[in-house]
N, CA, C and O of each residue as an XYZ file, in Angstrom:
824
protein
N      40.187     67.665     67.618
C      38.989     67.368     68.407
C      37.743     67.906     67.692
O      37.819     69.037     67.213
N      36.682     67.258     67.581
C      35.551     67.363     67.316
C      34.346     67.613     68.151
O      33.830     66.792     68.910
N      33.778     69.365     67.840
C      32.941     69.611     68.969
C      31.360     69.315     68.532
O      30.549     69.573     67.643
N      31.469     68.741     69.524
C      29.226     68.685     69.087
C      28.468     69.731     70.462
O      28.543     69.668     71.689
N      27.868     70.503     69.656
C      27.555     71.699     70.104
C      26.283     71.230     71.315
O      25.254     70.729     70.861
N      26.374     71.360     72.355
C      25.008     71.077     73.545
C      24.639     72.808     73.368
O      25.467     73.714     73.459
N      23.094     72.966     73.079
C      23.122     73.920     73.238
C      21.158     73.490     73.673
O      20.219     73.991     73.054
N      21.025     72.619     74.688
C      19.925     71.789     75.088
C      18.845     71.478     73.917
O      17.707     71.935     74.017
N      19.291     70.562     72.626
C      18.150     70.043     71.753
C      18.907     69.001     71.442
O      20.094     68.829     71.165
N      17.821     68.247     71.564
C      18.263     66.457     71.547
C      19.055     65.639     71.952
O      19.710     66.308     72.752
N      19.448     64.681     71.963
C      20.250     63.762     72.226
C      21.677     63.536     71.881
O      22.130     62.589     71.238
N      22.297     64.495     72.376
C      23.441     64.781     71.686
C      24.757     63.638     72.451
O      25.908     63.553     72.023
N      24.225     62.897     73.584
C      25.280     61.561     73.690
C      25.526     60.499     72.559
O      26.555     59.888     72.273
N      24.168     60.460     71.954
C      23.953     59.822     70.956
C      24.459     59.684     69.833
O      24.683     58.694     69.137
N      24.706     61.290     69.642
C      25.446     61.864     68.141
C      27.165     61.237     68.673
O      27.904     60.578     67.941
N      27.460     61.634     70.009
C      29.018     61.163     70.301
C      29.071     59.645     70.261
O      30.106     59.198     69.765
N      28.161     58.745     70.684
C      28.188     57.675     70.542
C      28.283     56.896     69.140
O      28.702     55.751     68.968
N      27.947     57.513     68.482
C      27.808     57.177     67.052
C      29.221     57.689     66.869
O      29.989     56.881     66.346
N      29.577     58.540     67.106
C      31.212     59.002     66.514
C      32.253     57.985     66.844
O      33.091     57.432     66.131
N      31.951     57.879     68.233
C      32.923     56.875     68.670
C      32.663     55.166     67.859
O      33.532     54.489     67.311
N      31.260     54.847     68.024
C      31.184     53.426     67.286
C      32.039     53.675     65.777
O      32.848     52.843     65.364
N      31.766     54.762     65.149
C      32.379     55.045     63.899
C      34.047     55.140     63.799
O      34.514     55.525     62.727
N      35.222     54.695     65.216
C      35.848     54.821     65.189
C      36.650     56.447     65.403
O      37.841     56.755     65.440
N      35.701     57.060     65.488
C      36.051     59.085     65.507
C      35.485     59.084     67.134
O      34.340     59.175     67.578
N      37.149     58.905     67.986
C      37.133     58.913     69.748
C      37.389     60.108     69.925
O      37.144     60.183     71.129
N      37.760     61.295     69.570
C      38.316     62.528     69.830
C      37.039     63.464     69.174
O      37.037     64.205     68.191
N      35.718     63.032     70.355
C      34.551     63.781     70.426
C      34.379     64.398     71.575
O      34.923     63.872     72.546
N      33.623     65.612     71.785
C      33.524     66.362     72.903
C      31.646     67.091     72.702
O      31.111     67.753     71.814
N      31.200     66.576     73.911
C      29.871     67.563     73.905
C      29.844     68.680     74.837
O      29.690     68.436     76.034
N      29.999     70.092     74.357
C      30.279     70.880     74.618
C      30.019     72.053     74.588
O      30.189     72.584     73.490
N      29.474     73.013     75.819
C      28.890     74.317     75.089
C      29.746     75.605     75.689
O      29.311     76.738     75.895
N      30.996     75.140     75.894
C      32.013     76.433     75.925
C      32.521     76.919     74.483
O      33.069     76.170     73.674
N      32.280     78.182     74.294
C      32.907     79.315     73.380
C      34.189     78.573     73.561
O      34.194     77.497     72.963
N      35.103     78.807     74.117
C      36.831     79.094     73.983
C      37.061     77.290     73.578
O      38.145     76.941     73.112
N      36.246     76.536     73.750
C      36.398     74.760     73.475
C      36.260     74.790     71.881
O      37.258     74.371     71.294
N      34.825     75.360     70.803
C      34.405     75.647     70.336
C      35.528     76.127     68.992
O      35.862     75.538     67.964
N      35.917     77.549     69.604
C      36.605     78.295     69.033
C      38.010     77.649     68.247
O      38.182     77.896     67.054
N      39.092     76.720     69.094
C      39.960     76.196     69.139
C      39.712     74.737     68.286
O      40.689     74.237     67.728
N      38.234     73.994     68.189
C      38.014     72.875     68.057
C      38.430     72.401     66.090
O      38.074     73.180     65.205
N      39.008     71.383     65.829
C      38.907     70.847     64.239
C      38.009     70.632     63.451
O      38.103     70.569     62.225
N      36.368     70.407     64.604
C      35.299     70.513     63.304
C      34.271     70.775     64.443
O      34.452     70.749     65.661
N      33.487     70.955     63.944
C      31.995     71.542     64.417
C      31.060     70.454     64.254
O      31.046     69.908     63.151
N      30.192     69.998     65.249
C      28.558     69.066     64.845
C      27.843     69.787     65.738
O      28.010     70.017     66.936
N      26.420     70.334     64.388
C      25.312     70.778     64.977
C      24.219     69.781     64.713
O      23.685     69.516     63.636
N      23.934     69.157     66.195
C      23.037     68.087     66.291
C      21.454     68.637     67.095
O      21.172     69.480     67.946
N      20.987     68.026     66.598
C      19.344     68.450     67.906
C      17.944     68.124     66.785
O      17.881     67.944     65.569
N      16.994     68.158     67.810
C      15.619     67.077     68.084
C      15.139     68.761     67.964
O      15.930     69.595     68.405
N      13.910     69.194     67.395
C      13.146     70.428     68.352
C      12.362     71.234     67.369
O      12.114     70.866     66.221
N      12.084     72.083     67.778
C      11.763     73.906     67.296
C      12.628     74.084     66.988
O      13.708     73.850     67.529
N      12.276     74.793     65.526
C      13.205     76.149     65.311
C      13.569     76.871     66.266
O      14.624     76.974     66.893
N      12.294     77.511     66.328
C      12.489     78.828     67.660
C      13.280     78.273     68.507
O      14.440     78.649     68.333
N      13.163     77.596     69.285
C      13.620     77.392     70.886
C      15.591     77.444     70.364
O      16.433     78.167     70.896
N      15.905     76.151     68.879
C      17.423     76.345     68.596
C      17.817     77.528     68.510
O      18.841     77.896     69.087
N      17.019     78.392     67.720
C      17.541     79.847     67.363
C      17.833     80.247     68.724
O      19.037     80.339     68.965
N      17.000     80.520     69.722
C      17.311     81.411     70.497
C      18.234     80.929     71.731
O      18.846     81.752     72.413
N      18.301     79.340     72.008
C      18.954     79.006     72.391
C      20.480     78.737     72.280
O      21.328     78.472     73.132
N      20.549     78.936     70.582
C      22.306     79.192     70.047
C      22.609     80.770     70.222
O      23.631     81.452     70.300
N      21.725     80.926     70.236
C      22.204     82.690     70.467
C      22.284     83.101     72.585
O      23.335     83.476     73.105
N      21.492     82.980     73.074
C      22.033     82.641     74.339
C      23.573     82.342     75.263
O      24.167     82.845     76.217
N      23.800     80.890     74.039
C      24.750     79.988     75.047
C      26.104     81.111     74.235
O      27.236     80.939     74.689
N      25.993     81.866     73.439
C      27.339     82.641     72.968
C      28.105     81.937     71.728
O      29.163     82.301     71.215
N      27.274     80.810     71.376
C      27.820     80.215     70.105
C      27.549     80.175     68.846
O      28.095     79.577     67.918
N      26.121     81.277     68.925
C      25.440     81.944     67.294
C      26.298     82.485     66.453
O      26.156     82.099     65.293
N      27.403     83.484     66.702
C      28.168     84.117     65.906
C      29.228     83.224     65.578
O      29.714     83.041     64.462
N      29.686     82.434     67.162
C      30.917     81.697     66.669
C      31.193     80.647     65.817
O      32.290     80.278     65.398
N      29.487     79.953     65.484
C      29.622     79.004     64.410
C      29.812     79.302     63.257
O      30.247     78.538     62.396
N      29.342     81.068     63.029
C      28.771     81.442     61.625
C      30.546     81.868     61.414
O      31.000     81.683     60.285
N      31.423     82.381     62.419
C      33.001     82.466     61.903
C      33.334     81.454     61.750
O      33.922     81.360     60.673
N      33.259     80.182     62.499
C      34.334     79.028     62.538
C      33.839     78.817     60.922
O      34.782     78.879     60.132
N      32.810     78.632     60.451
C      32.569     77.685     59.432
C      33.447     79.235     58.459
O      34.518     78.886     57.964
N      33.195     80.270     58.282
C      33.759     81.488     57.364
C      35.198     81.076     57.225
O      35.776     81.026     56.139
N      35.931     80.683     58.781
C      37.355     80.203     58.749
C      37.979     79.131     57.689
O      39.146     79.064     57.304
N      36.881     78.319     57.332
C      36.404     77.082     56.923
C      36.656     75.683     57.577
O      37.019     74.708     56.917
N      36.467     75.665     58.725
C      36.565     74.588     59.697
C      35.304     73.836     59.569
O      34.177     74.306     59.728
N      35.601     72.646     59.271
C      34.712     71.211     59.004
C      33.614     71.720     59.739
O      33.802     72.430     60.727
N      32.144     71.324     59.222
C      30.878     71.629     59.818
C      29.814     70.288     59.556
O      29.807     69.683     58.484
N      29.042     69.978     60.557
C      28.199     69.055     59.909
C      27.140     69.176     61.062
O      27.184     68.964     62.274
N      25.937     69.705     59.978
C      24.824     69.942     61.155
C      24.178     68.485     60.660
O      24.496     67.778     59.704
N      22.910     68.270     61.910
C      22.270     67.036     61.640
C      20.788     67.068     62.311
O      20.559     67.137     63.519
N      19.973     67.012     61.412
C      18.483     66.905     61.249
C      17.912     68.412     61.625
O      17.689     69.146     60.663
N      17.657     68.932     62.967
C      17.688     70.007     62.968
C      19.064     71.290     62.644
O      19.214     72.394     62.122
N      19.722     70.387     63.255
C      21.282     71.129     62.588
C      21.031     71.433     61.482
O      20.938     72.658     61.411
N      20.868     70.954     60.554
C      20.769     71.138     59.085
C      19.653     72.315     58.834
O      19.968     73.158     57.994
N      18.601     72.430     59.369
C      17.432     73.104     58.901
C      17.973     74.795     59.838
O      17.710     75.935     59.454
N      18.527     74.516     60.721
C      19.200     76.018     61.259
C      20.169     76.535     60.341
O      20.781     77.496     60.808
N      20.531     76.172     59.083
C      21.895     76.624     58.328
C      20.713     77.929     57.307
O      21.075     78.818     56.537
N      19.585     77.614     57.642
C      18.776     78.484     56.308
C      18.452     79.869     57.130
O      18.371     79.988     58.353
N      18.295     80.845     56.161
C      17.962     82.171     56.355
C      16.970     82.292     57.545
O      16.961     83.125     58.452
N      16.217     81.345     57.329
C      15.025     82.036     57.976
C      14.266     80.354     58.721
O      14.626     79.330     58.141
N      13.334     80.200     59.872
C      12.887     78.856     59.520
C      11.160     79.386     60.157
O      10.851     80.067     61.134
N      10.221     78.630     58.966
C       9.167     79.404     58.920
C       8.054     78.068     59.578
O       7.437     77.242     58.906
N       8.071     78.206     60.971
C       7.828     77.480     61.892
C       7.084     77.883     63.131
O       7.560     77.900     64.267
N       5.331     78.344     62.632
C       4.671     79.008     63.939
C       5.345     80.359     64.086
O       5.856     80.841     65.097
N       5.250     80.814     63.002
C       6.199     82.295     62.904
C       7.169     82.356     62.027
O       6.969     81.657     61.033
N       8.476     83.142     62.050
C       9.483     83.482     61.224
C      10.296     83.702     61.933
O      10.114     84.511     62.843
N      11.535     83.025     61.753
C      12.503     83.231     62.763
C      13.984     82.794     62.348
O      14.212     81.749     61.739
N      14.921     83.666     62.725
C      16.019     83.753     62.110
C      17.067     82.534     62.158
O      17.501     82.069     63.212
N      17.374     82.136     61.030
C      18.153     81.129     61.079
C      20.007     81.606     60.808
O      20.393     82.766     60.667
N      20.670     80.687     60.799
C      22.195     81.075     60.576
C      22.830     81.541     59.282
O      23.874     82.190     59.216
N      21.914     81.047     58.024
C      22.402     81.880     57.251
C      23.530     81.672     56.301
O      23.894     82.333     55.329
N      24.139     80.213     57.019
C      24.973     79.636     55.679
C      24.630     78.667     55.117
O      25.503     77.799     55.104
N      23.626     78.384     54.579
C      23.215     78.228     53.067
C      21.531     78.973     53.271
O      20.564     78.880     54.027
N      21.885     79.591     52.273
C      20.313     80.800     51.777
C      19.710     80.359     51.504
O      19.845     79.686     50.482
N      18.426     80.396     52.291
C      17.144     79.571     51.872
C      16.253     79.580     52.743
O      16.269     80.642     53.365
N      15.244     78.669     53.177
C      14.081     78.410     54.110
C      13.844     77.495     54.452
O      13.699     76.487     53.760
N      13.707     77.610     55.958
C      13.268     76.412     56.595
C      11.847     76.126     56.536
O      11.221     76.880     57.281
N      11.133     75.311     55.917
C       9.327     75.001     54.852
C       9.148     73.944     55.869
O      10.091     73.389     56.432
N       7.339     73.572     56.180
C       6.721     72.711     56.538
C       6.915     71.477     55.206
O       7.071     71.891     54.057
N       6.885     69.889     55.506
C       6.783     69.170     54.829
C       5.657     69.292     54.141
O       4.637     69.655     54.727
N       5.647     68.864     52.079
C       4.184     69.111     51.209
C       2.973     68.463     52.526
O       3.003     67.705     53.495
N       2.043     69.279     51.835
C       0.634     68.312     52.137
C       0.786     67.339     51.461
O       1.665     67.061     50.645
N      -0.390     66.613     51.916
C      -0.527     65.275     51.688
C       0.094     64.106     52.135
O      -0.397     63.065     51.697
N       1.156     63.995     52.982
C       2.199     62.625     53.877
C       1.741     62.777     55.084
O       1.282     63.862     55.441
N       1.787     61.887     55.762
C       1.869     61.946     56.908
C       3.414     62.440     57.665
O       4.582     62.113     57.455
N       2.808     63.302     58.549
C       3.694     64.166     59.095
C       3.870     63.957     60.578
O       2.782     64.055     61.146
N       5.111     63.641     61.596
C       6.641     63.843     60.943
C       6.739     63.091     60.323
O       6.324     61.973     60.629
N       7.322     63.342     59.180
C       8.133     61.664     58.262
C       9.271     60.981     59.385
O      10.282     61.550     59.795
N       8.850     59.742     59.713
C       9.015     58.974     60.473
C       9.952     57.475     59.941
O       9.286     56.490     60.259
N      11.110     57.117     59.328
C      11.138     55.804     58.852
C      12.649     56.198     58.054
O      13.403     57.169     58.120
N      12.656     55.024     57.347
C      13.867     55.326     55.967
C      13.758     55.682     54.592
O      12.747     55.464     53.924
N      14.613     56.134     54.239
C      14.127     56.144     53.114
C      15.602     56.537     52.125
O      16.375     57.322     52.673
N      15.952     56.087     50.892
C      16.428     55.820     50.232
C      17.483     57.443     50.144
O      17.254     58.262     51.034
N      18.533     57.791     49.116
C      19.160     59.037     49.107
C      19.599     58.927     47.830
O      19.968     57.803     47.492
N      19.655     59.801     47.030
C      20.217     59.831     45.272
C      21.472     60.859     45.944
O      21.579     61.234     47.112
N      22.438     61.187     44.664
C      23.287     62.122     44.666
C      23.008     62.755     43.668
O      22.502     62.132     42.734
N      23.198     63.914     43.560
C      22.997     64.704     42.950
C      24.626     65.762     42.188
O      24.898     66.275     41.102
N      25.184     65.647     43.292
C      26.388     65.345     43.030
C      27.435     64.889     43.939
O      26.959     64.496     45.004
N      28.659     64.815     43.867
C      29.470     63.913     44.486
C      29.952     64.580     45.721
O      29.953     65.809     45.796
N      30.345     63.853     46.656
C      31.071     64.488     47.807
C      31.621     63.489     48.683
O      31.429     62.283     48.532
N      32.308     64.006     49.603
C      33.479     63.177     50.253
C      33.121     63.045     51.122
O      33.822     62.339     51.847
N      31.492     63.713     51.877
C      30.761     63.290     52.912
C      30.162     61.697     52.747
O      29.854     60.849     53.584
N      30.150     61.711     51.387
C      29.008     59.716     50.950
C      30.131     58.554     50.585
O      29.874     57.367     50.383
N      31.819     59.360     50.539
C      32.708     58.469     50.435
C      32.331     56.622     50.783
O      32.155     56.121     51.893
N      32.297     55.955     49.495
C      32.041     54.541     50.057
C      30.478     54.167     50.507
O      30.148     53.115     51.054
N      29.509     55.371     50.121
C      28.064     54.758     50.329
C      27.357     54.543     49.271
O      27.061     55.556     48.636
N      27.029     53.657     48.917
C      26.697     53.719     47.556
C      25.097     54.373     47.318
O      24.423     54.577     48.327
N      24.625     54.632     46.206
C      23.284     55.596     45.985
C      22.355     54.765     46.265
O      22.531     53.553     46.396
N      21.282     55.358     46.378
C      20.461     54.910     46.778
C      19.879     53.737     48.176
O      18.919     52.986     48.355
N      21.321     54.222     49.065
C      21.237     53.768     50.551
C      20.429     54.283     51.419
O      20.639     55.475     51.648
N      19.716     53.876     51.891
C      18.450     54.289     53.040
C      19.118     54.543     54.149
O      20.073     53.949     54.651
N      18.364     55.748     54.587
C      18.892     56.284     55.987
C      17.770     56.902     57.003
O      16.759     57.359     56.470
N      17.870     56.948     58.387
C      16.577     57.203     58.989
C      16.449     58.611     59.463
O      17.234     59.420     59.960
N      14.694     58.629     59.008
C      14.477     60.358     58.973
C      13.651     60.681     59.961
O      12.796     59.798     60.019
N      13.416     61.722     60.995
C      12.568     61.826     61.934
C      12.356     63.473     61.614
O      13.154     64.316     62.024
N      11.480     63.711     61.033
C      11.560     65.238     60.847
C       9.558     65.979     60.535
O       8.546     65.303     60.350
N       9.668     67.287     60.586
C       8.350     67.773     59.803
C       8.354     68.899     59.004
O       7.402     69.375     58.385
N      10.090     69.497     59.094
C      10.386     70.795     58.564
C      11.183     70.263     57.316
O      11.165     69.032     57.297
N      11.649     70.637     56.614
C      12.986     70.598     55.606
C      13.495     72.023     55.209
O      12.970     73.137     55.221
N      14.767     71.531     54.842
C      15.578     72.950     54.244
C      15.381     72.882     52.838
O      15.511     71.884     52.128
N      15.010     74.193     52.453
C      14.940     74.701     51.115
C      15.717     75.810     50.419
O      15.540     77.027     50.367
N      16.875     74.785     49.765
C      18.109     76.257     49.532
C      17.857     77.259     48.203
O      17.836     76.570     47.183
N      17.718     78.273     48.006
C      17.630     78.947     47.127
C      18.873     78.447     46.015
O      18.570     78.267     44.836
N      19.695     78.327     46.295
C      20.416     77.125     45.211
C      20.338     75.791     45.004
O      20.742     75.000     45.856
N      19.936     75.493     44.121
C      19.794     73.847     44.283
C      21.382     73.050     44.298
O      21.696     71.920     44.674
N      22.094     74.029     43.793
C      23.467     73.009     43.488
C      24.450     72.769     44.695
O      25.584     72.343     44.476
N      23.956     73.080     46.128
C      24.332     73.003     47.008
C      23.970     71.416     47.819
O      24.265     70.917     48.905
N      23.313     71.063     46.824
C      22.467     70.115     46.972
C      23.207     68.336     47.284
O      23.204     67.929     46.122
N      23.613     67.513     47.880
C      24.005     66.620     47.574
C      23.557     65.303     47.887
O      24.192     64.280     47.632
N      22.270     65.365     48.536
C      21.668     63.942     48.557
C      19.957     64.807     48.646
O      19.413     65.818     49.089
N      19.688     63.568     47.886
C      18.161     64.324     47.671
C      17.077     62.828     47.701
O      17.419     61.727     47.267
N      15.848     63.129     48.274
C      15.649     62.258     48.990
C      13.604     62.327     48.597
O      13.218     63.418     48.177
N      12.876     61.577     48.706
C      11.623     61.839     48.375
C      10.348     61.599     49.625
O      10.294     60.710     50.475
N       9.892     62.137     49.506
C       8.374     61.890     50.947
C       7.344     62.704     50.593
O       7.147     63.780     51.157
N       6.426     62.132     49.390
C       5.650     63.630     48.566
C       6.132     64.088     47.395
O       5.639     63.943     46.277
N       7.213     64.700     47.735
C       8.447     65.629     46.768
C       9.531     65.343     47.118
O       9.964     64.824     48.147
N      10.001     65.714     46.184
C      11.835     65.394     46.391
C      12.028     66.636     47.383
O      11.239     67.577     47.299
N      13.262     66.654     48.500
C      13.706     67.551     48.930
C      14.630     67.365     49.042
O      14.930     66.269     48.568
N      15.982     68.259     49.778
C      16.958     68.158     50.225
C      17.353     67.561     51.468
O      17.222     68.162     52.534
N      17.906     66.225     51.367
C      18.476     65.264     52.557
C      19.844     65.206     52.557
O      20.376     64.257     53.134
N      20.692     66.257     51.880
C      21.696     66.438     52.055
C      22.365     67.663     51.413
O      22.145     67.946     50.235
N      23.314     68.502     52.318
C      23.900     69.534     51.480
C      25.060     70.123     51.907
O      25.448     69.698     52.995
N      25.763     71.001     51.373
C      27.468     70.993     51.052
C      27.261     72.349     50.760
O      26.489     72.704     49.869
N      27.995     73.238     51.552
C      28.689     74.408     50.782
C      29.636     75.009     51.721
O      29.452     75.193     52.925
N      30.879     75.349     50.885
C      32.539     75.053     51.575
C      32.964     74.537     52.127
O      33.543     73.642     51.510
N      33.193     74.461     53.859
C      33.148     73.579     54.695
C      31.893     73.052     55.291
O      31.819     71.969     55.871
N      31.026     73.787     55.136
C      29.635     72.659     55.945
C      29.168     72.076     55.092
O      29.078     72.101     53.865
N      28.737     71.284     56.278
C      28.049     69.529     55.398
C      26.971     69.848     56.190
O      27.134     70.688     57.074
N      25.472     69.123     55.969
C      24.540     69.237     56.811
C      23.664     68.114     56.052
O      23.434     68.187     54.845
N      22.990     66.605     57.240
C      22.095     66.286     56.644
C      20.829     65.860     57.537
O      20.800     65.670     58.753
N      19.658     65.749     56.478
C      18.425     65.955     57.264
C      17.843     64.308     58.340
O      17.011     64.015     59.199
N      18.486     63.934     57.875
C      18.297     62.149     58.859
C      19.475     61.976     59.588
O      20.369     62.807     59.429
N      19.625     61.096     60.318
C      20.121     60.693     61.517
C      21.177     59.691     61.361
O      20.868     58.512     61.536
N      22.486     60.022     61.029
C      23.583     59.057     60.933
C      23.786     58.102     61.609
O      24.108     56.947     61.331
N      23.477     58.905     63.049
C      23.746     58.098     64.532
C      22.808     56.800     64.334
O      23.272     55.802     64.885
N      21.414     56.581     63.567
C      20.504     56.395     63.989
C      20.342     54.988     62.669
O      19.594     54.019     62.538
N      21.524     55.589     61.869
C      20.977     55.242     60.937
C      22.040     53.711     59.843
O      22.196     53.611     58.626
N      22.577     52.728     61.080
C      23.017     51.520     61.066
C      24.565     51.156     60.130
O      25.410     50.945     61.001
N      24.952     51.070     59.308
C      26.274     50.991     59.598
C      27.176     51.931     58.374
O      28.373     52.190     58.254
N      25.447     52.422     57.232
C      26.366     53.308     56.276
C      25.929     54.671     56.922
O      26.129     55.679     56.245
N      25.365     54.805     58.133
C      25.372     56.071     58.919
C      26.431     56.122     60.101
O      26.497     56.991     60.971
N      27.086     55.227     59.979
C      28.624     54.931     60.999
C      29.665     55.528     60.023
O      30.723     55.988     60.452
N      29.376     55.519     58.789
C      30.406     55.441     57.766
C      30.307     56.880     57.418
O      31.340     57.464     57.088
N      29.074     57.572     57.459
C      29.312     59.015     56.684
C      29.293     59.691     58.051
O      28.865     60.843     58.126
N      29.752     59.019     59.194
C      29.994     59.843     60.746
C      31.712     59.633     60.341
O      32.459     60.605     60.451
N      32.172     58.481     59.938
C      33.858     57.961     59.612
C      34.236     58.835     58.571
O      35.422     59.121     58.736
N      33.744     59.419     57.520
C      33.844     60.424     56.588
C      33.792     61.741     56.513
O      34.313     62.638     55.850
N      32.953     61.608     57.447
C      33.487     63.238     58.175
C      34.334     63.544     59.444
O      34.475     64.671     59.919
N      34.959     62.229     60.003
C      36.114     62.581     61.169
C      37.182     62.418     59.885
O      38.234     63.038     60.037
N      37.049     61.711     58.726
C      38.586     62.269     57.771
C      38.735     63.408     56.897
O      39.623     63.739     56.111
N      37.273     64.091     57.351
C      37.633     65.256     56.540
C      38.346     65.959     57.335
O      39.279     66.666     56.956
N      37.905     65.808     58.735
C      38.231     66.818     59.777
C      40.105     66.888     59.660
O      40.856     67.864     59.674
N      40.381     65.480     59.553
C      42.162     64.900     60.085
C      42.390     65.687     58.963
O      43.059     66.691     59.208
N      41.907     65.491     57.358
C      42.555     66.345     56.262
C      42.543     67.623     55.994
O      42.970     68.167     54.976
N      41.904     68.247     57.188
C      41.850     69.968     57.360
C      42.642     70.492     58.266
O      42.860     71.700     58.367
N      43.375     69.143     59.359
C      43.851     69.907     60.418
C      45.030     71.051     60.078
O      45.601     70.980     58.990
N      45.297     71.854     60.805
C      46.675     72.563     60.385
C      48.112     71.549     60.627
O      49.229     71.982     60.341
């Protein structure tokens, strides 16, 4: 079973709906610890603030338990804000603590774009992974954002994406996956890297 974390940011029927169109029916939106704990993969989905996720994953009792499940190495895949909570810190109307698995910063988008980046936009690899299984490069996917993650490693890096500057629209390290646009959202090769990560999940089970 595959948990997608409610921890009140965004539209998280949406993220299950997309799982299920993707053929991945053994989804659950869910903000029990002991559901959580037990679950085959993890999705951190949400719309928002930094602040409000931070303090709201720490609240519902599932701040620590994501940062073990993923240590365990149980499948992870945050998404849009999901993704930007994996960094140290997210520097957003203040400074405020992020989760911490992958090191880095959560940055305002460059000057000069119009901000939120709003639309599609294309994805390179940078290197390979079993999250883009079957998508080929340079497939457009839809982005609704004004923050991005900035990893102090670049080689964590696996889809990289441009609006201004290149940034990180996709990234990988051990078991988490995390990317900055919207799979659910994002028409039938965002069905496919939702189908690519319910087979990572089946190829991790015990």
């Amino acid at each position: 079973m595959i948990a997608i974390l409610d921890y009140r940011m965004g539209n998280l029927r949406s993220v299950q709906k997309g799982f299920e169109h993707a053929g991945v029916t053994d989804v659950l939106v869910t903000d029990d610890p002991a559901v959580v704990s037990t679950a085959d993969g993890i999705v951190l989905p949400g719309v928002g603030a930094f602040r409000d996720a931070s303090a709201n994953l720490k609240e519902s009792g599932l701040w620590e338990l994501v940062i073990a499940r993923v240590a365990e190495g149980a499948p992870f895949l945050g998404i849009c804000l999901g993704m930007q909570l994996l960094a140290d810190a997210g520097l957003e109307d203040g400074e405020w603590e992020g989760l911490g698995l992958v090191p880095g910063s959560c940055t305002r988008l460059a000057a000069g774009v119009k901000i939120p980046h709003i639309g599609w936009n294309t994805v390179a690899y940078p290197r390979e992974s079993r999250l883009f299984a079957g998508i080929p490069a340079e497939t457009a996917f839809y982005f609704v954002h004004s923050y991005r993650l900035e990893p102090a490693d670049p080689s964590c890096i696996i889809g990289l994406t441009e609006y201004g500057v290149p940034f990180a629209a996709a990234v990988q390290t051990g078991s988490a996956y995390a990317v900055q646009f919207h799979p659910e959202k994002s028409s039938e090769m965002g069905l496919r890297l939702l189908a690519n990560f319910g087979d990572i999940v089946k190829e991790t089970r015990p």
